[in-house]
C-alpha positions in Angstrom: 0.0 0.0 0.0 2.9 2.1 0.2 4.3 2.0 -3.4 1.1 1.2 -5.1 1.1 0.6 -9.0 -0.9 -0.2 -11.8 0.3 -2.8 -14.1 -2.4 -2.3 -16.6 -1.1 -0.3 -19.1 -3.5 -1.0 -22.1 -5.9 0.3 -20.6 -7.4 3.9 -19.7 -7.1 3.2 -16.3 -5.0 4.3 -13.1 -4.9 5.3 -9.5 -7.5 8.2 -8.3 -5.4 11.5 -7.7 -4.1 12.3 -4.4 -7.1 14.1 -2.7 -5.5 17.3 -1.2 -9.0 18.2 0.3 -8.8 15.5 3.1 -8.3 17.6 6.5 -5.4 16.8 8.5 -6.0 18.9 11.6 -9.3 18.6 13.7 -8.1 20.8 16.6 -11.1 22.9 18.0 -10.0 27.0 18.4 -10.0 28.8 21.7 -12.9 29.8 22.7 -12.9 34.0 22.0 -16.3 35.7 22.8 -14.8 38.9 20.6 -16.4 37.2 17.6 -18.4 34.4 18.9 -20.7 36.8 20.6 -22.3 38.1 17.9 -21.1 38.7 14.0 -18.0 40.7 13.0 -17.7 43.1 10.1 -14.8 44.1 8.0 -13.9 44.9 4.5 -11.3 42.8 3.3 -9.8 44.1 -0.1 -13.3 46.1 -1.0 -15.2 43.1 -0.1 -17.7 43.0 2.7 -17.2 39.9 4.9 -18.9 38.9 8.0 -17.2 36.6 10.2 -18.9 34.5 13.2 -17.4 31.8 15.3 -19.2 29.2 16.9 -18.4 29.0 20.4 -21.1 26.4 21.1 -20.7 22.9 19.5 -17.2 22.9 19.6 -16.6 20.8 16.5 -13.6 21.7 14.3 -16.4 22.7 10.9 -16.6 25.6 8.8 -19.5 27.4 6.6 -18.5 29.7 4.1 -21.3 31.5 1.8 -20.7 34.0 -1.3 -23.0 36.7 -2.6 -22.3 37.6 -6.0 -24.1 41.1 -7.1 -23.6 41.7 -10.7 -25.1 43.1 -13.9 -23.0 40.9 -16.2 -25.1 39.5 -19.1 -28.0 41.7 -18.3 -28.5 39.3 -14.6 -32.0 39.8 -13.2 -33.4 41.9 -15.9 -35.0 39.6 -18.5 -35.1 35.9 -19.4 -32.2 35.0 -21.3 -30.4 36.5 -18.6 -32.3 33.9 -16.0 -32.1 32.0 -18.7 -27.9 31.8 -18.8 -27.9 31.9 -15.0 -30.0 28.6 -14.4 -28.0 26.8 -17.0 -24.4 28.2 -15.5 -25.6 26.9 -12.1 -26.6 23.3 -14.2 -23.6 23.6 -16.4 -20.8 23.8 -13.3 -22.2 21.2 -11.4 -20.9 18.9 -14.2 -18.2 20.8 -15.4 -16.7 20.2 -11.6 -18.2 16.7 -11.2 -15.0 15.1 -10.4 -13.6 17.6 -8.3 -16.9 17.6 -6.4 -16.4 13.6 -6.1 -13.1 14.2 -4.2 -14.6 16.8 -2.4 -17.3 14.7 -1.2 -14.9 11.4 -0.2 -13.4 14.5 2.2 -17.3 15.6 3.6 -16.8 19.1 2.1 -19.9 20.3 0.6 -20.8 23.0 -2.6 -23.4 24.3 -3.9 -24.7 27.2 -5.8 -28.3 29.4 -5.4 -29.0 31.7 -8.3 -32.2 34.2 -7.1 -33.3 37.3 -8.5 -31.0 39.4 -7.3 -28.2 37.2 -6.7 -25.8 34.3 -6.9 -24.8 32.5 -3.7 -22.6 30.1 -3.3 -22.0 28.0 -0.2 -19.3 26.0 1.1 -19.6 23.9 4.3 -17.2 20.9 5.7 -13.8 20.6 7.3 -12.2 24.2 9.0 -8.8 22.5 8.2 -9.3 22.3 4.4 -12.1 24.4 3.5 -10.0 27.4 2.4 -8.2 25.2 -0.1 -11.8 24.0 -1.0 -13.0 27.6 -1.5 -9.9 28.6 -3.3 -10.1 25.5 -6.0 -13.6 25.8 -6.6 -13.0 29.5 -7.7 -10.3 28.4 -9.7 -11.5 26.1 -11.2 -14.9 27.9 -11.7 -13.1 30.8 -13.2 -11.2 28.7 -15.9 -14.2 28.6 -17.5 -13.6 31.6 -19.1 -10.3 29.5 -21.2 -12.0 27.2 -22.0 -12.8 26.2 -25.7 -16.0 25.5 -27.4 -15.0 22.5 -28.1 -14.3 21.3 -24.5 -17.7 23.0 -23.3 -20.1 21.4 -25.9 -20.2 18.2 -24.9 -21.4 18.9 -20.8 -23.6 21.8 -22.8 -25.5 18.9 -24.8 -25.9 16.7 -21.6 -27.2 19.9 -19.8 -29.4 21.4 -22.1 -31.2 17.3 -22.5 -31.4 17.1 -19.0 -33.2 20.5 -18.3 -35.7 20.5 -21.1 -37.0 17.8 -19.1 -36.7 18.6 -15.7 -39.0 22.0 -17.4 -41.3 19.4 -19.0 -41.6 17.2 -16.6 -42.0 20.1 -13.5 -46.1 20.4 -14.7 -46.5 16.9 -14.3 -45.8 17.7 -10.5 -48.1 17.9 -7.5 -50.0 21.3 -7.5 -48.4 22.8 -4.0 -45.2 22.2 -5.5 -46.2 24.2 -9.3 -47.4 27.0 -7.1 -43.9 28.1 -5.8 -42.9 28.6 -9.1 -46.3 30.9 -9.8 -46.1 32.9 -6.7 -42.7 33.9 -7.9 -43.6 34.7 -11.1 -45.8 37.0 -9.7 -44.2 38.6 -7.0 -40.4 39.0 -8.6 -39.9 41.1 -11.7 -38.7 39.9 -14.6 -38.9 36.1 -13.2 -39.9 33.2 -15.8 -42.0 30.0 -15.3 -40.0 26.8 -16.3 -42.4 26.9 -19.0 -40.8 29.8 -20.4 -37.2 29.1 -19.6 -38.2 25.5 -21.7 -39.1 27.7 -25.0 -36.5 29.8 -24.8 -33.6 26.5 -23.9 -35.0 24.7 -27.2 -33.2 27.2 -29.7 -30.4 27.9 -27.4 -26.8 26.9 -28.6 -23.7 26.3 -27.3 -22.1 29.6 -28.8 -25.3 31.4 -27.3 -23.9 30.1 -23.7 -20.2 30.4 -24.6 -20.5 33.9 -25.6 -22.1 34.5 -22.3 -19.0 32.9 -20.6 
């Protein structure tokens, strides 16, 4: 188990990468009422951050969320802007599926909320290895924008499949569960029932969603 090796050289397959998300220290912080009491603010780099510890549970985890306010792509004003958003929130959960494997066999956790106004992103696992975790996923995340078409199209197609169904199949749901969808419609400017988004999706392309990269 030391010097592991694979013999198997015809074929395409080989040792998982070393996970460098697996925490190594589980040590639980002083206690320090200064910002366990209640939340601390402070602008770090022209970014507003809000900092908390927990005092209480004393177990050696870490929650991380990101608000992202932006008018990139025309976000929140009509729906081929929703429209980009709901797919980009689709699209990188597949674009970092293996990354979020390794993430997973080290109990960190990912995921991304797009709303009206605007994206969050959350991170929750390990305080040992979460800001490597945070750090990678931005990374990685923000590669996006060197990637080719050519490497994009193929988790577009598998995307794009997958949500015109999901849209099709949501008004074969229960009623109380349709309804969410309609009282936002009706409460939030500009927002569009998955009937909508499905219209629009159908003559969608992949330069249409590169471009918007």
């Amino acid at each position: 188990m030391k010097n592991p090796n694979c013999p198997i050289t015809q074929k395409k397959i080989d040792l998982p990468p070393k996970n460098p998300l697996i925490p190594k220290n589980f040590d639980i912080l002083p206690k320090d009422e200064a910002v366990s009491a209640k939340p601390v603010y402070t602008n770090l780099d022209g970014v507003d951050l809000w900092f908390m510890k927990d005092d209480k549970f004393e177990r050696p985890k870490a929650k991380v969320t990101l608000k992202v306010y932006t008018k990139d792509n025309d976000f929140g004003t009509n729906w081929e802007s929703s429209l980009f958003v709901k797919f980009w929130t689709r699209f990188q959960e597949q674009y970092l599926k293996e990354f979020t494997y390794m993430a997973e066999m080290a109990k960190l956790e990912f995921d991304v909320t797009p709303s009206q106004g605007n994206i969050e992103l959350r991170w929750s696992g390990f305080n040992d290895s979460i800001p490597n975790y945070v750090q990678e996923t931005l990374t990685r995340l923000m590669g996006l924008q060197n990637a080719t078409k050519e490497e994009i199209e193929p988790v577009f197609n598998q995307v794009k499949e997958k949500l015109l169904i999901d849209w099709k199949n949501f008004y074969f749901d229960q009623s109380f569960r349709q309804i969410l969808a309609k009282i936002q419609t009706i409460t939030v400017q500009n927002a569009a029932e998955p009937r909508e988004l499905r219209n629009l999706l159908e003559n969608y392309s992949v330069d249409d969603f590169f471009n918007g990269l």
